[in-house]
MARGU-861407 format. One line per field, with one value per residue (C-alpha): x, y, z; chain; residue number from 1. Coordinates in Angstrom, 3 decimals. Layout:
px	[X ...]
py	[Y ...]
pz	[Z ...]
tipa	[A ...]
drenti	[NUM ...]
This chain:
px	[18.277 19.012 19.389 15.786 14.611 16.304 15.055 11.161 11.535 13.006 9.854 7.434 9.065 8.723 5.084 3.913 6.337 4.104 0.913 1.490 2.370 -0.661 -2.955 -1.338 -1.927 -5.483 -5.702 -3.402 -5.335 -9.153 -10.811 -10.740 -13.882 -13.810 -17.212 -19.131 -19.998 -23.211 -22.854 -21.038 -19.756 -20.970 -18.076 -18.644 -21.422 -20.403 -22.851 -25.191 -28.346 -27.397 -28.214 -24.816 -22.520 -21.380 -18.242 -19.141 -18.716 -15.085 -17.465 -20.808 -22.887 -26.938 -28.429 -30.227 -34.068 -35.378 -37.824 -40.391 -42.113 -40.918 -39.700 -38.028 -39.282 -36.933 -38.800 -37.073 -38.420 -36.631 -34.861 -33.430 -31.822 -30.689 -28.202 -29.166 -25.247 -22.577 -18.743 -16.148 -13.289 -16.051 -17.444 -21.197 -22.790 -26.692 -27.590 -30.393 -32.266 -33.092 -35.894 -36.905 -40.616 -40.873 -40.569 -37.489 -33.902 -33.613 -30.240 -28.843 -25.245 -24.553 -24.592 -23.528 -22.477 -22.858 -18.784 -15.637 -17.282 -19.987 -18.915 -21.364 -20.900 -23.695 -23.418 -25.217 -25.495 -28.123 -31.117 -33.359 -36.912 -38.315 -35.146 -33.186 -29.158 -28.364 -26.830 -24.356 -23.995 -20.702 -20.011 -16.982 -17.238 -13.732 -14.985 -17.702 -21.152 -24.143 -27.289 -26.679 -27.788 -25.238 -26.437 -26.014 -27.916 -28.697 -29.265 -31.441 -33.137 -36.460 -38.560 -40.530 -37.479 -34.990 -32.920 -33.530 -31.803 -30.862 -30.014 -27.957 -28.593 -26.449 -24.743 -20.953 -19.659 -16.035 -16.773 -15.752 -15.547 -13.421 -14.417 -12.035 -10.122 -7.169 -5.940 -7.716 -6.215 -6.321 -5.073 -2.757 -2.661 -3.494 -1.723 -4.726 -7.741 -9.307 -7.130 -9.732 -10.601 -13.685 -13.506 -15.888 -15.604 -19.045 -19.979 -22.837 -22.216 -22.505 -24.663 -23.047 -19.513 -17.494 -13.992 -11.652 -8.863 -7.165 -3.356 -1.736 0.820 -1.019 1.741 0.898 -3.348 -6.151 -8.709 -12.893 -15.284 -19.076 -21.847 -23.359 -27.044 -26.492 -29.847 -28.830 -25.367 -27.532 -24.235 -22.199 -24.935 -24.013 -25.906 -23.476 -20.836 -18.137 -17.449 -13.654 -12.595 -8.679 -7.907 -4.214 -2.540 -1.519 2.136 4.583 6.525 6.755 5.837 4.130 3.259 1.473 0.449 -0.731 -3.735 -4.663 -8.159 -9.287 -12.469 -14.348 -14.641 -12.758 -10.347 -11.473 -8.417 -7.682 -7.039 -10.635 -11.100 -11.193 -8.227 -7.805 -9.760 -9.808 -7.167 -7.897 -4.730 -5.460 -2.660 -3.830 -2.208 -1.607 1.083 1.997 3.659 4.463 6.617 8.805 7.841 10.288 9.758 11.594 10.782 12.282 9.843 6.499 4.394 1.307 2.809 5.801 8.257 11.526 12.757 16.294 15.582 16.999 20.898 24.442 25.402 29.589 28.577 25.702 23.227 22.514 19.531 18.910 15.410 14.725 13.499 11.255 11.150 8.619 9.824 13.878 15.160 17.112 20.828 19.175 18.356 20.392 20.237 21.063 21.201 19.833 18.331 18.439 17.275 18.941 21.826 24.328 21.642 22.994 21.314 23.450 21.118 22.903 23.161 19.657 18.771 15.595 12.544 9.761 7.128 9.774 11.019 13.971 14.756 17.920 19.276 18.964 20.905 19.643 22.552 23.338 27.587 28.816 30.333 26.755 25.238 23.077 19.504 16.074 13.370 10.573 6.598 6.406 9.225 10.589 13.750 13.224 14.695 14.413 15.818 15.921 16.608 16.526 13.678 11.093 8.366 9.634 11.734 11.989 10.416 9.918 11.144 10.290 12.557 11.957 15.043 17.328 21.056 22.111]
py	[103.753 105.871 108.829 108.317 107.765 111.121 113.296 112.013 112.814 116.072 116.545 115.635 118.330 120.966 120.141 119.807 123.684 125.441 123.920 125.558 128.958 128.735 128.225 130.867 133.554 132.524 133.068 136.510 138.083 138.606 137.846 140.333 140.825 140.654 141.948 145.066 145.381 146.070 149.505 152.570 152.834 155.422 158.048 159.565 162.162 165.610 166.161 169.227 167.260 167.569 164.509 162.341 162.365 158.938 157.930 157.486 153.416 152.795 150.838 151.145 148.800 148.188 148.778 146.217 146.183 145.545 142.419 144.289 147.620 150.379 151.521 154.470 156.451 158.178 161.735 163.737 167.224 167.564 164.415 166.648 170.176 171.416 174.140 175.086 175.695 175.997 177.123 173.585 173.660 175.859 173.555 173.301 171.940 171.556 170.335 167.853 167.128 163.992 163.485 160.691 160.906 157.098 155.859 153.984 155.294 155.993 154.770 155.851 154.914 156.053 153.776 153.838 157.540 158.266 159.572 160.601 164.352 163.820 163.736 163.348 163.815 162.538 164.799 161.847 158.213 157.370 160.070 159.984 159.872 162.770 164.574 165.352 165.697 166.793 165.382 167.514 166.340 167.973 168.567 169.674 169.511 169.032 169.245 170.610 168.668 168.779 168.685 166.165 163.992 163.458 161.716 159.193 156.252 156.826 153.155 153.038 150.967 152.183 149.079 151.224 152.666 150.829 153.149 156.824 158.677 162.188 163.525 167.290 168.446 170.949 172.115 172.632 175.499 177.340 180.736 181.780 180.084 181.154 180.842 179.763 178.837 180.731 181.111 182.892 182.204 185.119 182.870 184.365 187.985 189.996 193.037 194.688 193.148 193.537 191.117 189.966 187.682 187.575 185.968 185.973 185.158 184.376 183.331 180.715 182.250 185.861 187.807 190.674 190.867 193.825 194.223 196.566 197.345 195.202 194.786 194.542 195.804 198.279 198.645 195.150 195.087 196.983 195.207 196.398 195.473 194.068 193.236 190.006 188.300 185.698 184.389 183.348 181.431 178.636 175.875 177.932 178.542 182.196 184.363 187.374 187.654 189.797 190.258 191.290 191.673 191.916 193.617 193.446 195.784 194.926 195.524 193.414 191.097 187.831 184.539 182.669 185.372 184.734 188.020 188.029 189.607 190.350 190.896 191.659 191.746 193.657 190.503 189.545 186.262 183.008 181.674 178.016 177.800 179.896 183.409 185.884 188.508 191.638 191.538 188.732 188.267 185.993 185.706 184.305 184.452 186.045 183.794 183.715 184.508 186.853 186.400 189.673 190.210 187.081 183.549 180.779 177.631 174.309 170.757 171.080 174.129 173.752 176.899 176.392 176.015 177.973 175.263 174.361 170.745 169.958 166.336 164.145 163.949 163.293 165.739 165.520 166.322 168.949 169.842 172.483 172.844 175.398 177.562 179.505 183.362 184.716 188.675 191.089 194.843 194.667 197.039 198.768 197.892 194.006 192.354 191.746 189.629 192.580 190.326 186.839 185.764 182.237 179.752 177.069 179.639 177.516 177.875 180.065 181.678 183.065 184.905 184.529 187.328 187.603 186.891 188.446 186.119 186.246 189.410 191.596 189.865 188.454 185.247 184.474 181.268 181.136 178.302 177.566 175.181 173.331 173.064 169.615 169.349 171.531 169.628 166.963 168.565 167.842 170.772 169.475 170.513 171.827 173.152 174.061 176.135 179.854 182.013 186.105 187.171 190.867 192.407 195.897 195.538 198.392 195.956 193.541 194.665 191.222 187.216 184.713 180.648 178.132 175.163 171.185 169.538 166.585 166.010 162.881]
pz	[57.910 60.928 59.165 57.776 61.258 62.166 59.449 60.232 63.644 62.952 60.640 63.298 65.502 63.290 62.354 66.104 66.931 63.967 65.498 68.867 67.242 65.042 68.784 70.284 68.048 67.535 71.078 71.300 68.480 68.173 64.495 62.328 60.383 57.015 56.486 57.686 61.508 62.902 63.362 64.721 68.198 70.104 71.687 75.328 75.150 75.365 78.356 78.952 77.840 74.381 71.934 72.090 69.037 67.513 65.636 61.935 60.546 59.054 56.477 55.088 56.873 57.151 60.775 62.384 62.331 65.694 65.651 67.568 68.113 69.045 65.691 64.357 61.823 59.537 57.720 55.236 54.390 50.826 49.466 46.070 46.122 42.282 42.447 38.690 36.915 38.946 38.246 37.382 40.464 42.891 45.632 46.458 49.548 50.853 53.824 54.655 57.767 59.134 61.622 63.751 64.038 65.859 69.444 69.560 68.295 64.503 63.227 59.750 57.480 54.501 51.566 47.457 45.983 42.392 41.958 43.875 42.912 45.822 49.645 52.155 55.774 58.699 61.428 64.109 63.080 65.726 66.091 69.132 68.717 67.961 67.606 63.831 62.588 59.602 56.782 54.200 50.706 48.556 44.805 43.705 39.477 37.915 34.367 32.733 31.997 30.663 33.433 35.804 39.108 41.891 44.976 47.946 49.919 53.095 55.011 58.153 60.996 59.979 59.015 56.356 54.717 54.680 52.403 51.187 48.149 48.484 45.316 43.922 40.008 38.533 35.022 35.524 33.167 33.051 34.061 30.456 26.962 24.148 20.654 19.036 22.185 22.987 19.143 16.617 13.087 10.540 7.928 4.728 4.742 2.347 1.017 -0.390 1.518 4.776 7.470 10.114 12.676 14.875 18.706 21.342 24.990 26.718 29.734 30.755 34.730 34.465 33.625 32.679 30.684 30.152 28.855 31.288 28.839 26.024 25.930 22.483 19.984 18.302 15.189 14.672 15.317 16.282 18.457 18.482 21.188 20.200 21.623 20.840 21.264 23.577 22.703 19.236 21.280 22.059 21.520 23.915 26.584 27.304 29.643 28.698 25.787 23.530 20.317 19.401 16.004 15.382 12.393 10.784 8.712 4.832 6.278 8.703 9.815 6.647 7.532 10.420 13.579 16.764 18.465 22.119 22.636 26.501 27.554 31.118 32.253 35.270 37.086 39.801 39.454 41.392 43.313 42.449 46.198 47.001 47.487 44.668 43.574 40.713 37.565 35.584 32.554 29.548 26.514 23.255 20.323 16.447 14.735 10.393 7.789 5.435 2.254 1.102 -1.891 -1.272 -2.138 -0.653 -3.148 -2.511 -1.904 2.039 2.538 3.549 2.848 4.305 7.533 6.685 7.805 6.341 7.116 7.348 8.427 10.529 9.820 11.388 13.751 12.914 8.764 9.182 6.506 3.855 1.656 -0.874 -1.525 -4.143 -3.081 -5.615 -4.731 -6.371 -6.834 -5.471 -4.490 -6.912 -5.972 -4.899 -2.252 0.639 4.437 6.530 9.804 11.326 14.239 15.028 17.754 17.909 16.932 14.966 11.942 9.063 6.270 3.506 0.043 -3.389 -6.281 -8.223 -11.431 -13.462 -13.212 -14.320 -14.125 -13.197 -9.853 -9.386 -8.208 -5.351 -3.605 0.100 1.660 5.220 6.941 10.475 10.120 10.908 14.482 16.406 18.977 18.559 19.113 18.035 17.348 16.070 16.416 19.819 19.736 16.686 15.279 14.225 12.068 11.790 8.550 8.172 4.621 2.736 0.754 1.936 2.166 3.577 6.329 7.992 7.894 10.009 9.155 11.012 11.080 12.225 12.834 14.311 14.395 15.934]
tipa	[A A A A A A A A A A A A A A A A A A A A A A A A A A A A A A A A A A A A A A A A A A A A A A A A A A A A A A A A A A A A A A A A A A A A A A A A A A A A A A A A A A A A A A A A A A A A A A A A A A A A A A A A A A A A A A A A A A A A A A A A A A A A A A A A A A A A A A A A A A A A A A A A A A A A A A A A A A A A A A A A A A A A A A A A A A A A A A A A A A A A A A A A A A A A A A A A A A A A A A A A A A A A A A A A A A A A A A A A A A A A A A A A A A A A A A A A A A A A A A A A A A A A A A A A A A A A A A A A A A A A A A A A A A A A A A A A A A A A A A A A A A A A A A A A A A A A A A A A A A A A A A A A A A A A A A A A A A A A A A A A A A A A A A A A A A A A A A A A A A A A A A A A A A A A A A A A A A A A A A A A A A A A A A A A A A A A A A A A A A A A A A A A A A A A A A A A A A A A A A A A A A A A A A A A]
drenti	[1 2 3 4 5 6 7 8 9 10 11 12 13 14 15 16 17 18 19 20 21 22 23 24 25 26 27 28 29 30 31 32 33 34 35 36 37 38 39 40 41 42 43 44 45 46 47 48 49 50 51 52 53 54 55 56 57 58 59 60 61 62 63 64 65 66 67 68 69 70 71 72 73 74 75 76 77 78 79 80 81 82 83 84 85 86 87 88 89 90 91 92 93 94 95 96 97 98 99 100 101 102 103 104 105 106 107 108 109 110 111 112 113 114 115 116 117 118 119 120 121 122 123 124 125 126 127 128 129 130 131 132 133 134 135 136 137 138 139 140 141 142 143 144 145 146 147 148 149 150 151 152 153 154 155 156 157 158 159 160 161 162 163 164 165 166 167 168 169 170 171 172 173 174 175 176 177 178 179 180 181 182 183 184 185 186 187 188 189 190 191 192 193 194 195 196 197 198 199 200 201 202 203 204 205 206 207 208 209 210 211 212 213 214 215 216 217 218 219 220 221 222 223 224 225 226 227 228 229 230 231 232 233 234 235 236 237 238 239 240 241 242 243 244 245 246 247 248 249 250 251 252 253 254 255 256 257 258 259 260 261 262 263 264 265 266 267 268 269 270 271 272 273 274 275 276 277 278 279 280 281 282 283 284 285 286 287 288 289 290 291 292 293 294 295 296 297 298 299 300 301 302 303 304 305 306 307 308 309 310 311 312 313 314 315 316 317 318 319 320 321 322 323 324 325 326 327 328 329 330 331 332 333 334 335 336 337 338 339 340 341 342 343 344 345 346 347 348 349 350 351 352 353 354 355 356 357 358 359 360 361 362 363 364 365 366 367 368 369 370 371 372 373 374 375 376 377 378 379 380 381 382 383 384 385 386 387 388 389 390 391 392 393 394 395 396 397 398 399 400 401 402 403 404 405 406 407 408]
């Protein structure tokens, strides 16, 4: 029983301790408001006359309307500025003034934006009578849209207008669009047949577009500048615009290729970071295949995108598939691998004895392997294996293999 005693008095103690801690810091610290204050508070004027500058509200707030005359009255020349298109990562800015055409002091917050794309900044929150600050509304466009209305509230003390919208329009365009964008696919080459593919570059900025010099391989392409009717490029939106056909020779390099194709343009380069520096430089990759006299055929090989899969196997026992090579017009002593290039570079090709075929070709084993005991690796899609196998035959001096892979 006297141990209960204790403990309850104990427990009374402790109660009547967090009571007095609880009164002192009610007394120590002021509320804190939970909701928006009344307005800003005004910062020592800078003197001289001059109309005094206040600190801008940590949150948006309403001002108070005064129960009796005087008023303010708030007067906005132009409550909508549209910048027409503008360029996606540029920033754009219009100012707007604010007048107070009443007889008592005009005060103003700013309310609701549309986005995180629009700033606005008040330059005075309170505006004597007759007097007028100025107001600066921001867009910076990330991406690119279709015509659209940015905007803020602007809240005052004005009994009459209580809030005010000032509002930006604008298209946002990348200074230039590729079509196709940044690869332009020939497709299977042909050994007889014209090898072409058309891009254009426009622009929905500029309104003029001219190509300073192209940068190529020309043993593997020649490249052709057009004009084009922008008029007619009413999806793309162009106010100027190329034309650049590519055009491949029946010869080259087998398999998949991806050529770079540089073009600059007489237009200087728009910093990320602002400012402008040389001429512009756009790369796009001509991208196909060509078959040539060989034909790979196998049930690992995919010819469309000229891929070879090996699968996903055990790194300590390997793996070794086997494709047949279908070759038109041998040469005469056969066809031979006169060297490899590989990446990863453990991968081995080795090319059999031929044997007549049909239609005068001749038809050889190539066995593609990983040995058992390589590293574990995995090349896959975006970043697959590739193979450079370069042979004697006249027309086919060398072709490209692309392999997917994983050894675990």
């Amino acid at each position: 029983m006297r141990l209960i005693h204790a403990m309850a008095a104990v427990l009374v103690g402790l109660t009547a301790f967090y009571a007095v801690v609880v009164a002192l810091k009610s007394v120590a610290t002021p509320p804190t408001e939970t909701t928006a204050h009344d307005g800003p508070h005004p910062r020592e004027s800078a003197g001289g006359g001059e109309m005094p500058v206040h600190a801008p509200p940590r949150l948006t707030y309403w001002p108070k309307i005064s129960a009796a005359p005087p008023f303010p009255k708030v007067v906005i020349e132009r409550e909508d500025f549209d910048f027409g298109r503008i360029e996606v990562g540029d920033q754009y800015e219009q100012k707007f003034t604010i007048r107070n055409e009443g007889d008592a002091e005009l005060e103003i917050s700013q309310g609701d934006t549309t986005c995180e794309c629009t700033v606005g900044r008040i330059q005075n929150n309170r505006i004597p009578p007759h007097q007028s600050a100025q107001f600066t509304l921001r867009w910076s466009p990330k991406t690119p849209s279709d015509p659209e209305e940015k905007g803020t509230e602007i809240r005052t003390n004005d009994p009459d207008n209580k809030s005010v919208h000032l509002r930006i329009f604008g298209a946002a365009y990348r200074r230039f669009v590729l079509q196709p964008e940044r690869e332009w696919a020939v497709g299977e080459v042909s050994e007889s047949g014209a090898n072409q593919v058309r891009g254009h570059i426009f622009s929905p900025l500029l309104d003029r577009l001219e190509v300073q010099r192209l940068e190529f391989n020309p043993n593997l392409m020649s490249v052709a500048v057009e004009s084009v009717d922008v008029a007619e490029q009413t999806e793309s939106r162009a106010r100027s615009g190329l034309a650049l056909v590519v055009s491949l020779p029946n010869r080259g390099p087998l398999g998949e290729f991806s050529l770079p194709l540089g073009i600059v343009l007489d237009v200087p380069e728009r910093l990320p970071e602002g400012g402008v520096a040389g001429p512009t430089r756009v790369d796009v990759q001509v991208t196909g295949r060509r078959q040539g006299p060989l034909r790979l055929l196998g049930q690992d090989f995919l010819p469309r995108e000229g891929v070879l899969s090996l699968g996903s196997f055990d790194s300590s026992q390997g793996r070794r598939v086997s494709l047949s090579l279908i070759v038109r017009d041998p040469p005469p002593g056969g066809m031979e691998l006169l060297s490899v290039e590989s990446d990863p570079n453990q991968l081995h090709a080795e090319l059999s004895d031929g044997e007549p075929a049909a239609g005068g070709t001749k038809k050889y084993r190539l066995q593609i392997s990983y040995p058992p005991g390589a590293p574990r690796i995995s090349r896959r899609d975006a970043d697959p294996g590739r193979m450079i196998l370069k042979t004697n035959h006249p027309d086919a001096g060398e072709f490209h293999l692309k392999v997917h892979l994983t050894a675990f």
